[in-house]
C-alpha positions as CSV (number, residue, x, y, z in Angstrom):
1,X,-40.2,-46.6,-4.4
2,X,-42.4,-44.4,-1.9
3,X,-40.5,-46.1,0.7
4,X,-37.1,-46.1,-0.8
5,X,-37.4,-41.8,-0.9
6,X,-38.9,-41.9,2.7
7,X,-35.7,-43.6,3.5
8,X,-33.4,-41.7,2.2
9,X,-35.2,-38.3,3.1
10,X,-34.8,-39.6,7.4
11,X,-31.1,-40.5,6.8
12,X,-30.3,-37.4,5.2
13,X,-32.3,-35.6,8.2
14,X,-30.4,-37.9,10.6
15,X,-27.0,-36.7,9.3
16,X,-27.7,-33.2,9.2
17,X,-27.0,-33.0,5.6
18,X,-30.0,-31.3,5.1
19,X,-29.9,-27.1,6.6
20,X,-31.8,-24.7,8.3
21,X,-32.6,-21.9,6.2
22,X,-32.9,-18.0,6.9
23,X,-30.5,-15.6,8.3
24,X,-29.4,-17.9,10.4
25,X,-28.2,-21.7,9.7
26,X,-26.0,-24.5,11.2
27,X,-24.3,-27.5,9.7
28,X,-21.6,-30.1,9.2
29,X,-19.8,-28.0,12.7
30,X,-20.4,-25.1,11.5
31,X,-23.0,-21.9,11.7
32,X,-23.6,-19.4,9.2
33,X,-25.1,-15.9,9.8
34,X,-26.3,-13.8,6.3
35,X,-25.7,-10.7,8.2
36,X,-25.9,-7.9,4.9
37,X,-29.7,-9.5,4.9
38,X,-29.9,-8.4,8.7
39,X,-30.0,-5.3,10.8
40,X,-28.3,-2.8,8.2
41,X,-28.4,0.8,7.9
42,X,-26.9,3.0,4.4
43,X,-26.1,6.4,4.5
44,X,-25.3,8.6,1.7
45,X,-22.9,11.6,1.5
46,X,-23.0,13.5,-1.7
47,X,-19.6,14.7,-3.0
48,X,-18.4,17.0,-5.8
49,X,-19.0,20.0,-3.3
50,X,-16.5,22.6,-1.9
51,X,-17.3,25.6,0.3
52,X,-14.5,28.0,1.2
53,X,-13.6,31.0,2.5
54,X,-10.8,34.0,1.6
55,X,-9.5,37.0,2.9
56,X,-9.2,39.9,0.1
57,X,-8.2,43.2,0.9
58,X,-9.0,45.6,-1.7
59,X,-6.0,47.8,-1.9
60,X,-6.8,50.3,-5.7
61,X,-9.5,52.3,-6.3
62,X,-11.3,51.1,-9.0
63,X,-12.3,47.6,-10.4
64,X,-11.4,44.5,-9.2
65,X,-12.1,41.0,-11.0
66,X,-12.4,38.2,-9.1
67,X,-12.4,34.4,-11.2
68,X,-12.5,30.8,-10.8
69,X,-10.6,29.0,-13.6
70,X,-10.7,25.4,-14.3
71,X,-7.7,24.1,-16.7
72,X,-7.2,27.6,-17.6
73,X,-11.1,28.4,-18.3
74,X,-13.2,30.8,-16.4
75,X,-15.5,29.3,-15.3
76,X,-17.1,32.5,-13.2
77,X,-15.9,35.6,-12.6
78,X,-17.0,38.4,-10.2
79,X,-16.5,42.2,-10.7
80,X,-16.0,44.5,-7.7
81,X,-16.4,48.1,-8.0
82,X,-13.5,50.0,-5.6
83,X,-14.1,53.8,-4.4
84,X,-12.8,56.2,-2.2
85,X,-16.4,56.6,-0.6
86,X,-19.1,54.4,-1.2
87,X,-21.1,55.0,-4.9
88,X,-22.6,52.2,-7.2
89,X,-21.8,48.5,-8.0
90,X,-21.4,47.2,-10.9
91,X,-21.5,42.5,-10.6
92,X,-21.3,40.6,-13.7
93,X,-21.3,36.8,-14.0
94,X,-19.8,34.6,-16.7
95,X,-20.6,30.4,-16.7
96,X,-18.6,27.9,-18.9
97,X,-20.9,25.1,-18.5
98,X,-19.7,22.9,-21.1
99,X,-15.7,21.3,-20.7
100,X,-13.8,19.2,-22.4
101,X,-14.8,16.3,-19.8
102,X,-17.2,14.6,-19.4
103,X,-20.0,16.6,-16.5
104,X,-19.5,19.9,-15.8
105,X,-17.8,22.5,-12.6
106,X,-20.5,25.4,-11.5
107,X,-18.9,27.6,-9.3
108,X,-20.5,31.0,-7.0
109,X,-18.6,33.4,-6.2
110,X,-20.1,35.3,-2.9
111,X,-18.5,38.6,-2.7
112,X,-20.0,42.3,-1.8
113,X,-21.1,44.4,-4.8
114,X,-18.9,47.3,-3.2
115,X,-16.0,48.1,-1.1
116,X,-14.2,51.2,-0.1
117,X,-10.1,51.0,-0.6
118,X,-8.2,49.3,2.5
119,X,-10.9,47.2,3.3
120,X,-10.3,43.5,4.1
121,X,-13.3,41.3,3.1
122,X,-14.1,37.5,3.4
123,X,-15.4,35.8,0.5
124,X,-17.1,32.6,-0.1
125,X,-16.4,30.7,-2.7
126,X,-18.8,27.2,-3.6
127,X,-17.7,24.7,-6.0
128,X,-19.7,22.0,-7.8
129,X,-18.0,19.0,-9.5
130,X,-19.9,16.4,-11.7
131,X,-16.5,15.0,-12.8
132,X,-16.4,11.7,-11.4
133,X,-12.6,12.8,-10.8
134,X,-11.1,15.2,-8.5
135,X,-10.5,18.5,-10.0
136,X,-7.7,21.2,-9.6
137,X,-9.2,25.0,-9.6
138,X,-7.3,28.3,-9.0
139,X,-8.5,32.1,-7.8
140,X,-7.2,34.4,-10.1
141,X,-7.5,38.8,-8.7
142,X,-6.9,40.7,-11.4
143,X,-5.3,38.2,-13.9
144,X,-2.9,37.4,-10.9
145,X,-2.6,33.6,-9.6
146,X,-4.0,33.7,-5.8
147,X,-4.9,30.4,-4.5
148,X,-5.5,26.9,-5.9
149,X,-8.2,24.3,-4.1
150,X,-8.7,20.7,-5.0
151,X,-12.8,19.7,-5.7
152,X,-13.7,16.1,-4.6
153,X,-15.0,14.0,-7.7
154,X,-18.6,13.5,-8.3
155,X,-20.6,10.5,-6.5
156,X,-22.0,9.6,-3.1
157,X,-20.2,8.3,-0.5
158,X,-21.8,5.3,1.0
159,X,-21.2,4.2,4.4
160,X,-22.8,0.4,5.2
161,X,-23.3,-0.5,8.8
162,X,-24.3,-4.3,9.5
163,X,-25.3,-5.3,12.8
164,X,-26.1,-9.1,14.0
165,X,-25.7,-11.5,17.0
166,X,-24.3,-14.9,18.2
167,X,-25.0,-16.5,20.9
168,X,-23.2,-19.0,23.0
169,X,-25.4,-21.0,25.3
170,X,-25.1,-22.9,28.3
171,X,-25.0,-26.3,26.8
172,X,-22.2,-25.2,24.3
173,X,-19.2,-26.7,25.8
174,X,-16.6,-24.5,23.6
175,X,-16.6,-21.1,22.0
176,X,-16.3,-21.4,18.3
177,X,-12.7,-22.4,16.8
178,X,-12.6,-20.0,14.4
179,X,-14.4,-16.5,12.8
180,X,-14.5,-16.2,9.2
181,X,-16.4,-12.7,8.0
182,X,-16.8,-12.8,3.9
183,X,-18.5,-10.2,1.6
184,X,-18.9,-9.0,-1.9
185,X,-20.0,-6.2,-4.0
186,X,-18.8,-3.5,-6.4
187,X,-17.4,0.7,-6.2
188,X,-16.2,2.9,-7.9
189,X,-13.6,3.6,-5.1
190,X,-14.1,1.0,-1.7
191,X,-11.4,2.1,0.7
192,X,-12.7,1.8,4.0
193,X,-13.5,-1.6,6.5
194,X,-14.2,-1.7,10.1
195,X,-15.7,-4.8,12.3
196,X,-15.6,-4.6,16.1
197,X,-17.0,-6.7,18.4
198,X,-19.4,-5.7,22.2
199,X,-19.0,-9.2,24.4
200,X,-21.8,-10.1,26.6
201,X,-19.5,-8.6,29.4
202,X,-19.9,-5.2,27.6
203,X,-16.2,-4.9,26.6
204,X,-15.8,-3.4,23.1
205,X,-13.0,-4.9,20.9
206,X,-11.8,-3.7,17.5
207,X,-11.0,-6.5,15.2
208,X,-9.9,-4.8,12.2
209,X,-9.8,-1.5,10.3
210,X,-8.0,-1.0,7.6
211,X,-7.9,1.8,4.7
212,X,-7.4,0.9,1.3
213,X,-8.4,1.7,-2.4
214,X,-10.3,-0.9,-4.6
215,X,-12.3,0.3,-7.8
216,X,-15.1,-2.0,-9.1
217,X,-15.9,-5.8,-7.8
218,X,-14.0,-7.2,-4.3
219,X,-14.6,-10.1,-2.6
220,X,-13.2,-9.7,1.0
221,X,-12.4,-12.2,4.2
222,X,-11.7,-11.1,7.4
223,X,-11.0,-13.9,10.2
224,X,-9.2,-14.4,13.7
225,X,-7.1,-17.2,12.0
226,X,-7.3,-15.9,8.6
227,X,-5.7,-11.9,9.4
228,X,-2.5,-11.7,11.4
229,X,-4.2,-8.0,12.1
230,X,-7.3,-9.3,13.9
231,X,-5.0,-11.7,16.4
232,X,-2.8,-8.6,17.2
233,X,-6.0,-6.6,18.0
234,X,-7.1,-9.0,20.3
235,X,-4.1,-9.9,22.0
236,X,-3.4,-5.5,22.4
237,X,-7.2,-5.5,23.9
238,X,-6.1,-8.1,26.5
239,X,-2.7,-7.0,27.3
240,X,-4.2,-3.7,28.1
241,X,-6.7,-5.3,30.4
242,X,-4.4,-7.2,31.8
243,X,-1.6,-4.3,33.2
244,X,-4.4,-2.0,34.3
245,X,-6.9,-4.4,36.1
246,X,-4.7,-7.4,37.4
247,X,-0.9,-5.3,37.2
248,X,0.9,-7.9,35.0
249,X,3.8,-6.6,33.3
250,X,4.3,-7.1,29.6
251,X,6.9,-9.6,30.4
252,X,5.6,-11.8,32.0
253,X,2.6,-11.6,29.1
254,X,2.3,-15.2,26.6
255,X,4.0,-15.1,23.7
256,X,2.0,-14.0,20.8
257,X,2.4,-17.0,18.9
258,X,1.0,-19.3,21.5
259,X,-2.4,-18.0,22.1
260,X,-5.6,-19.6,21.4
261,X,-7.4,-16.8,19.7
262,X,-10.8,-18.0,19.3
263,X,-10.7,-18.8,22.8
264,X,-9.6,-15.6,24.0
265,X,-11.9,-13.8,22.1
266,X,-15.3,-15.2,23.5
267,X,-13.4,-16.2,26.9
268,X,-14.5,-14.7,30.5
269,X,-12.4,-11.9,31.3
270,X,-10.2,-12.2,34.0
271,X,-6.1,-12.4,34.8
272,X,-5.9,-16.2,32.9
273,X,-7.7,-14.3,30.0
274,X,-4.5,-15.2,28.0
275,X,-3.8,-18.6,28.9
276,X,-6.7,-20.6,29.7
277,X,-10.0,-18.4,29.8
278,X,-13.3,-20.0,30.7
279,X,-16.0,-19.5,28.2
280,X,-17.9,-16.2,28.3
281,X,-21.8,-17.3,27.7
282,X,-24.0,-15.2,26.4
283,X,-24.9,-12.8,23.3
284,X,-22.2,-11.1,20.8
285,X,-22.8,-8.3,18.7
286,X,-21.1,-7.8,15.6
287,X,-21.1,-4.6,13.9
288,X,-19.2,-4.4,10.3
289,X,-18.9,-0.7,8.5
290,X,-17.6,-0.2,5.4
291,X,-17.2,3.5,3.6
292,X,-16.6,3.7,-0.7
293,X,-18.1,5.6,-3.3
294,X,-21.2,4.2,-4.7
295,X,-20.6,1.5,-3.0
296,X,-22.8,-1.4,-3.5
297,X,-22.6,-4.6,-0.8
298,X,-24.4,-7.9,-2.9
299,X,-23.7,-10.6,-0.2
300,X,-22.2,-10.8,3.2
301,X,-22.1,-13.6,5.6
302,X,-20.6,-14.7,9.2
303,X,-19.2,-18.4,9.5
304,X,-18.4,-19.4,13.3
305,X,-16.7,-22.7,12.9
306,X,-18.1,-25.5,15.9
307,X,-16.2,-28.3,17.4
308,X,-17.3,-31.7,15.9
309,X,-18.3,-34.3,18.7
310,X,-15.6,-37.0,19.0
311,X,-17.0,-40.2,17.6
312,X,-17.2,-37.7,13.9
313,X,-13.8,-38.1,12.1
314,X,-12.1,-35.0,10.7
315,X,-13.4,-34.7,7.0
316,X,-16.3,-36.8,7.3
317,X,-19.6,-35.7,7.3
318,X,-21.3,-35.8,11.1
319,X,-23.3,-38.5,11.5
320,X,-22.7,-39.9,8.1
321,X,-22.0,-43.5,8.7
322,X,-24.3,-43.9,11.1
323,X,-27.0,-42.4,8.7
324,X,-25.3,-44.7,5.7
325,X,-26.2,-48.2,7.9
326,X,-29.4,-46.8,9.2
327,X,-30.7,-46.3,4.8
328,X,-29.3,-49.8,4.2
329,X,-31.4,-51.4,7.4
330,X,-34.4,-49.9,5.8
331,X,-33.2,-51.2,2.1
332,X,-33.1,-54.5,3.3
333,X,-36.4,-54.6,5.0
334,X,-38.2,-53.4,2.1
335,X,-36.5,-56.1,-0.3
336,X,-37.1,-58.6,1.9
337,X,-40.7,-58.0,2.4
338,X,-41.0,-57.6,-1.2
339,X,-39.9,-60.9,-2.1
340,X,-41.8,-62.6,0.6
341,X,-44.7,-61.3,-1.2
């Protein structure tokens, strides 16, 4: 038995059936990078908050009211005494803490205590939602509608940043056939990707961007075959290289539809860039953003899909029959010395 698991633990070795683990990992043709796990960096905005500013000129001697109503309640109001000369000031402030929603709005109204008739004053208004919706407030001067501002909703806004490398090396004949970028997690409002790319050449290309709203769980792919998006970046990239360093003319550019993508993308710059690039060796940074509210990312990975070698057949496992006749040599040999015994 002892040498019946020994067997099949080498064969399944031999085959490659059995992966490298970390951050990093290769098999069956292909590798796979966990980059979320990797160089990552979070940063938080807090929203709810809104700072402006408004002219008033204070035209009547006497009292003027200033208020900030939400839904039709005050929720602060500021009392400006008016005089021909200067004199005293009279401020009171009102809160309405508790609405019908759910959270509260705190506003401050930051206006002078006194003012002489004629004069033109900015104030500075500051606005705190903990609605976790945006919220529609008004400026009332005297009972008379002024101005109406729109509060964002409550929450932070998150912006991940994901950083990681691959490398292609001397002895790697071909650049990968295809890119596949996949990631997970949950918002309350995800609306924002962005993955570019800084070749070992130092060229920066911008694979995708693309603004959108999701609320709660995604699950997300981004890939050179997989978004029509990413090809036309790449081949805008190029064409743009290719009139300004070289002077070819869009028509005598390849058709769209006949480039090899993958091979463009980690190809040597240079005027076949297009058509039959050499491959660019070396080490490519990846960095993927994405912006939402309260956004949390729970898994993220890279998958760079490898040529097979020739004698592997499509759909087979590599080395697999080889590995199958190598366990069955060893079978053998252990029977046979058992019943020789």
């Amino acid at each position: 038995m002892k040498l019946l698991v020994a067997a099949i633990t080498l064969s399944l070795l031999l085959s490659g059936i059995l992966v490298a683990t970390g951050g990093e990992a290769s098999e069956n043709g292909k590798t796979v990078i966990d980059w979320w796990e990797e160089d990552s960096r979070i940063i938080g905005y807090r929203l709810g908050e809104k700072m402006f500013t408004h002219n008033i000129t204070f035209e009547e001697a006497g009292e003027t009211t200033l208020e900030i109503r939400h839904e039709g309640n005050m929720i602060e109001e500021h009392v400006v005494q008016v005089g021909e000369e200067e004199g005293g000031a009279l401020e009171k402030l009102k809160y309405l803490n508790e609405l019908e929603q759910e959270g509260s709005i705190e506003a401050d109204i930051d206006a002078p205590d006194q003012v002489n008739v004629g004069d033109t004053e900015e104030i500075e208004f500051e606005i705190t939602n903990e609605i976790e919706e945006s919220q529609e407030l008004s400026l009332y001067i005297d009972d008379e509608f002024e101005l109406e501002v729109t509060v964002p909703r409550a929450g932070e806004l998150i912006r991940n940043y994901h950083t990681f490398t691959y490398k292609m090396i001397d002895d790697d004949p071909d650049p990968p056939e295809d890119l596949l970028m996949e990631f997970k997690g949950q918002a309350d409002a995800y609306y924002h990707r962005r993955l570019q790319i800084e070749r070992p050449d130092g060229r920066l290309i911008e694979l995708d961007e693309l603004s959108q709203t999701k609320v709660g769980e995604f699950h997300e792919t981004i890939g050179v075959s997989e978004n029509r998006s990413v090809r036309e970046n790449i081949y805008d990239h190029v064409e743009h290289y290719l009139i300004k360093e070289h002077a070819i003319s869009r028509e005598d550019m390849p058709d769209r539809d006949e480039i090899d993508y993958d091979k463009v993308l980690f190809g040597e710059a240079g005027e076949d860039w297009l058509e039959d690039p050499n491959p660019l060796k070396g080490e490519y940074a990846f960095t993927i953003a994405l912006d939402g509210i309260n956004l949390e990312l729970e898994d993220g990975k890279a998958i760079f899909y490898e040529e097979l070698e020739d004698d592997e057949d499509e759909g087979e496992i590599p080395g697999f029959k080889t590995s199958l006749l190598s366990l069955a040599s060893i079978i053998a040999v252990a029977i046979y010395k058992k019943k020789k015994r």
